[in-house]
NUMARMAR-568509 format. One record per residue: residue in one letter; x, y, z of N, C-alpha, C, O in turn. Coordinates in steps of 0.2 Angstrom, whole numbers, padded with zeros to 4 digits, always signed. Atoms other than C-alpha are relative to their C-alpha. Layout:
N
AXYZXYZXYZXYZ...
//
This chain:
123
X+0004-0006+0000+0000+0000+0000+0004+0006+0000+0009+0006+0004X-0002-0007+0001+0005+0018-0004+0001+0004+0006-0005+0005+0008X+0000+0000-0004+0011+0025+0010+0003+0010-0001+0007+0010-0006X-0003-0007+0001+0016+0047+0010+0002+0001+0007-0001-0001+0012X+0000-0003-0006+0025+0054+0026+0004+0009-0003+0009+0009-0006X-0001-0007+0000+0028+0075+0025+0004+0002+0004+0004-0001+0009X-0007-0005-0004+0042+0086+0031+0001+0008+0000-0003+0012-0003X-0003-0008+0003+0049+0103+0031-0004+0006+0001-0003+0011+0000X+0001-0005-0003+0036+0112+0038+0000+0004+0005+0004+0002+0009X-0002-0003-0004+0036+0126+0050-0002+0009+0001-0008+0011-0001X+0002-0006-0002+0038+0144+0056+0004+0004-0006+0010+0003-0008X-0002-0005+0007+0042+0158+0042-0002+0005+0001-0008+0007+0001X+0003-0008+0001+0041+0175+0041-0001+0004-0008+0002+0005-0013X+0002-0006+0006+0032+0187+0028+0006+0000-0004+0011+0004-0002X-0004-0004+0005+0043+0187+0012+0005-0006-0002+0009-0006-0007X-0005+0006-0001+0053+0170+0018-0002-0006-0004-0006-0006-0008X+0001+0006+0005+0054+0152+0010+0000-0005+0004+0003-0005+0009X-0002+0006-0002+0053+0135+0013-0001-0004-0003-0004-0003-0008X+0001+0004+0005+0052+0120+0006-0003-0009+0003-0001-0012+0008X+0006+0005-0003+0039+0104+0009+0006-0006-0002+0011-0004-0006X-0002+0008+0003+0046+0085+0006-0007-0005+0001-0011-0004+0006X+0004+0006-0002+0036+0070+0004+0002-0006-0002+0003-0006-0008X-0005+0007+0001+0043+0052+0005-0007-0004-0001-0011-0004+0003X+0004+0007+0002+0033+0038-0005+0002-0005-0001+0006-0005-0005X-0003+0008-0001+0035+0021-0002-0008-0004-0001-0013-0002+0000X+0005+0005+0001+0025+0005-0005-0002-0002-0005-0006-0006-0005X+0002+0000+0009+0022+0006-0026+0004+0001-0003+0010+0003+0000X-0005-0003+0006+0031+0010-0040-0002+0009+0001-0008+0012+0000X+0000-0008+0000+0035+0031-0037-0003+0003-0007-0007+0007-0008X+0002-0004+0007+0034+0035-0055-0004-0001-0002-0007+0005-0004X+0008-0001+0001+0017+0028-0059-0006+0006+0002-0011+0007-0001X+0004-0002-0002+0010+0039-0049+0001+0008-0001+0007+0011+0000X+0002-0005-0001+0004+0056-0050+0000+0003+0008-0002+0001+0013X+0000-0003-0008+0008+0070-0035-0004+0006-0001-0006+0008-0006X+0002-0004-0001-0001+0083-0028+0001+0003+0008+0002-0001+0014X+0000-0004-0006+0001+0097-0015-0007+0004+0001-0010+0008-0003X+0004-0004-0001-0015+0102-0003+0001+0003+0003+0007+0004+0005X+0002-0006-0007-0020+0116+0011-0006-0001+0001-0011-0004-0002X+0009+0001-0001-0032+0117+0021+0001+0005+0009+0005+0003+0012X-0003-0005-0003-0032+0132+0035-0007-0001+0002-0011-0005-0001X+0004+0001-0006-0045+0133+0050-0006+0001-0003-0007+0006-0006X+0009-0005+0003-0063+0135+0045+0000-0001-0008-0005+0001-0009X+0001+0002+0005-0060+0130+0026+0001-0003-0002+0004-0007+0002X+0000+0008+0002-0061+0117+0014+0009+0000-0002+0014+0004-0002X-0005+0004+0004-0047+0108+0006+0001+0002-0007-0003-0001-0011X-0002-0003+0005-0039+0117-0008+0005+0000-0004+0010+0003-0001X-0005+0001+0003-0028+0114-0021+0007+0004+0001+0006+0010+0003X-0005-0004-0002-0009+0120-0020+0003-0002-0010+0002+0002-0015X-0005+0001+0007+0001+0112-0036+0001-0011-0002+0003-0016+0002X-0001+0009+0002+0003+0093-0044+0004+0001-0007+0004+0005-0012X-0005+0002+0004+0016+0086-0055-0002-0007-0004-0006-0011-0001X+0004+0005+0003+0011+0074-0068+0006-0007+0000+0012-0005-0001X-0002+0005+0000+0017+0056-0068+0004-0004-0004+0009-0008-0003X-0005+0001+0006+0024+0054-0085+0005+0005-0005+0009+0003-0008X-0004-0003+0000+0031+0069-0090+0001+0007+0005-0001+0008+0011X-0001-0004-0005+0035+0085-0084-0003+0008+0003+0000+0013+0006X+0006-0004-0002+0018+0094-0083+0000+0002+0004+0001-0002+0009X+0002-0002-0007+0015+0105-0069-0007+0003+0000-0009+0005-0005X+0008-0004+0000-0002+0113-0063+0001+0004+0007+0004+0000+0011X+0001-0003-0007-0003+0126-0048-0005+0004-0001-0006+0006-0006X+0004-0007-0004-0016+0138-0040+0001+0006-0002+0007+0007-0001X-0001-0006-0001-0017+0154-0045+0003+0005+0003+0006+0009+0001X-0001-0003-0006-0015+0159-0028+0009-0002+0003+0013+0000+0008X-0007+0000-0002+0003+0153-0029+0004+0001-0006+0010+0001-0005X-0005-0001+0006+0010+0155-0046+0005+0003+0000+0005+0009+0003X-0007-0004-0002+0026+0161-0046+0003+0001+0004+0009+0004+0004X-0003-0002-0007+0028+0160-0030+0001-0007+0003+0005-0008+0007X-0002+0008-0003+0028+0140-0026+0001-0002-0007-0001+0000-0012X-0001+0005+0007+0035+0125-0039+0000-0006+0002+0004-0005+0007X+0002+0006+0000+0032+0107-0037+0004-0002-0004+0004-0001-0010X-0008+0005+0005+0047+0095-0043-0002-0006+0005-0005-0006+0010X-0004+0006-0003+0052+0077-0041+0004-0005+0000+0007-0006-0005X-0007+0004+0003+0064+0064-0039-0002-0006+0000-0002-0008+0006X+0002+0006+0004+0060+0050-0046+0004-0006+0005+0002-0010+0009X-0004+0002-0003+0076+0042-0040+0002-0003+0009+0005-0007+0013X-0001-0001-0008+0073+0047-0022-0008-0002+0004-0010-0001+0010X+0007+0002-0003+0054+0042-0021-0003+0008+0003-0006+0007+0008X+0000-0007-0003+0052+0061-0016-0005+0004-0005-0005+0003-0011X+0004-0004+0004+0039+0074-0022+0002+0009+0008+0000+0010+0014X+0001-0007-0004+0043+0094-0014-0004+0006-0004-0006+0006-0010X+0003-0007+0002+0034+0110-0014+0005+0005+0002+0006+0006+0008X-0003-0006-0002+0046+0125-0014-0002+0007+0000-0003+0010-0005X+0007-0005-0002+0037+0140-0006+0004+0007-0002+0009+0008+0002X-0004-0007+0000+0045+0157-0010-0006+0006+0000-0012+0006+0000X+0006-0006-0001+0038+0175-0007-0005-0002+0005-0011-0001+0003X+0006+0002-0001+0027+0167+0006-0004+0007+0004-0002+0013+0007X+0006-0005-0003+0011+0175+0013-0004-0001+0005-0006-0006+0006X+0005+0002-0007+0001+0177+0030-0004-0006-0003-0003-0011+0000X+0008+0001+0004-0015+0169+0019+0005-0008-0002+0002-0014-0002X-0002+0004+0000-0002+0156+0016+0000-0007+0003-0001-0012+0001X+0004+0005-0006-0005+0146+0032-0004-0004+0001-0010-0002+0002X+0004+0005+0000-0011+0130+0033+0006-0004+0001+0012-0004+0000X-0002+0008+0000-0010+0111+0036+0002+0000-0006-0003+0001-0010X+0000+0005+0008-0002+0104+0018+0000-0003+0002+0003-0003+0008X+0001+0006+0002-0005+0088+0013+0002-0002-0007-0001+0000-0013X-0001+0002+0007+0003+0080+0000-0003-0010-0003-0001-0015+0000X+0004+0005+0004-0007+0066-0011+0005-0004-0007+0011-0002-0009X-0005+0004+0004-0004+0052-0023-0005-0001-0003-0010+0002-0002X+0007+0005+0005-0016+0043-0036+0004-0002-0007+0008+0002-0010X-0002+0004+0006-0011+0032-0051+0000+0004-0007-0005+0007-0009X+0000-0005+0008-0006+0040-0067-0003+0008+0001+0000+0011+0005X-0001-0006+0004-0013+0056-0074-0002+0004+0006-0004+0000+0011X+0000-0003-0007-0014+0072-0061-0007+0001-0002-0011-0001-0006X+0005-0002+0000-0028+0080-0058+0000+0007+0005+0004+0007+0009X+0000-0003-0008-0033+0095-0046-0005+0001+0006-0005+0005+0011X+0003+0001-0005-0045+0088-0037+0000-0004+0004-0001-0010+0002X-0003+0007-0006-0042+0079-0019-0004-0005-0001-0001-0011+0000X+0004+0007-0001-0058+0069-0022+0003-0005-0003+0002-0011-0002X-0002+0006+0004-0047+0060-0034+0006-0002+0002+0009-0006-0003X-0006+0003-0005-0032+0056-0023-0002-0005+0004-0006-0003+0008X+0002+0006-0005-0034+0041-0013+0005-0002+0006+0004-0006+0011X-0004+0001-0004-0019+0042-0005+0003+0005+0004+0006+0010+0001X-0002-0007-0003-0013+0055+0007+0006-0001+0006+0007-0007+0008X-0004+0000-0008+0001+0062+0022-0005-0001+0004-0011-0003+0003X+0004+0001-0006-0005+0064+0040+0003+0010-0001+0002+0014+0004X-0001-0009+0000+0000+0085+0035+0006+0001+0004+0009-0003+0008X-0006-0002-0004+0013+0096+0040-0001+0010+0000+0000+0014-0005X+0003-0006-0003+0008+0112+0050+0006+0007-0006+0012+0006-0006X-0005-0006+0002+0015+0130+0039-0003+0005+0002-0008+0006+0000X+0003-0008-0001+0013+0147+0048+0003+0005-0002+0009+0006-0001X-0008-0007+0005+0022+0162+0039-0007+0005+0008-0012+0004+0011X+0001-0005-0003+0020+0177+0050+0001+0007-0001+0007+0007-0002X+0003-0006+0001+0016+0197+0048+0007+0003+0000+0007+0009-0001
//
């Protein structure tokens, strides 16, 4: 079974960077499609950015463009999100997902997920 464990989160300040990992084990890594969520107190579950399975398609949020990019290593079973210019509004549990082949940006269609890793940027 597909197993995701997340990293690298933390405290950051207005303007600072950081960067997510997520280690997947238990399948073949490259088969699969990644995705990075959020989800911040009182709202839903909202897409962040995903990396496509076979090549090197990327998809992000509006709300991060240019400012986060989503890679991975194949080699290393690894999927990151590298956060730059971050923002107050930025703040949230992410969670990073799995699912077979092609990406998508909708969670309903991940079946596999971390357990989250808390980011708070500050003022």
């Amino acid at each position: 079974q597909v197993q995701l464990v997340e990293s690298g989160g933390g405290l950051v300040q207005a303007g600072g960077s950081l960067r997510l990992s997520c280690a997947f084990s238990g399948r073949t890594f490259s088969r699969y499609s990644m995705g990075w969520f959020r989800q911040a107190p009182g709202t839903e579950r909202e897409f962040v950015a995903a990396i496509n399975w076979n090549d090197p398609n990327t998809y992000s949020a509006s709300s991060v463009k240019g400012r986060f990019t989503i890679s991975r290593d194949n080699a290393k079973n690894t999927v990151y999100l590298q956060m730059n210019s971050m923002k107050p509004e930025d703040t949230a549990v992410y969670y990073c997902a799995a699912r077979l082949y092609g990406a998508t940006l909708n969670s309903r269609d991940y079946p596999y997920w971390g357990q989250g890793t808390q980011v708070t940027v500050t003022s």
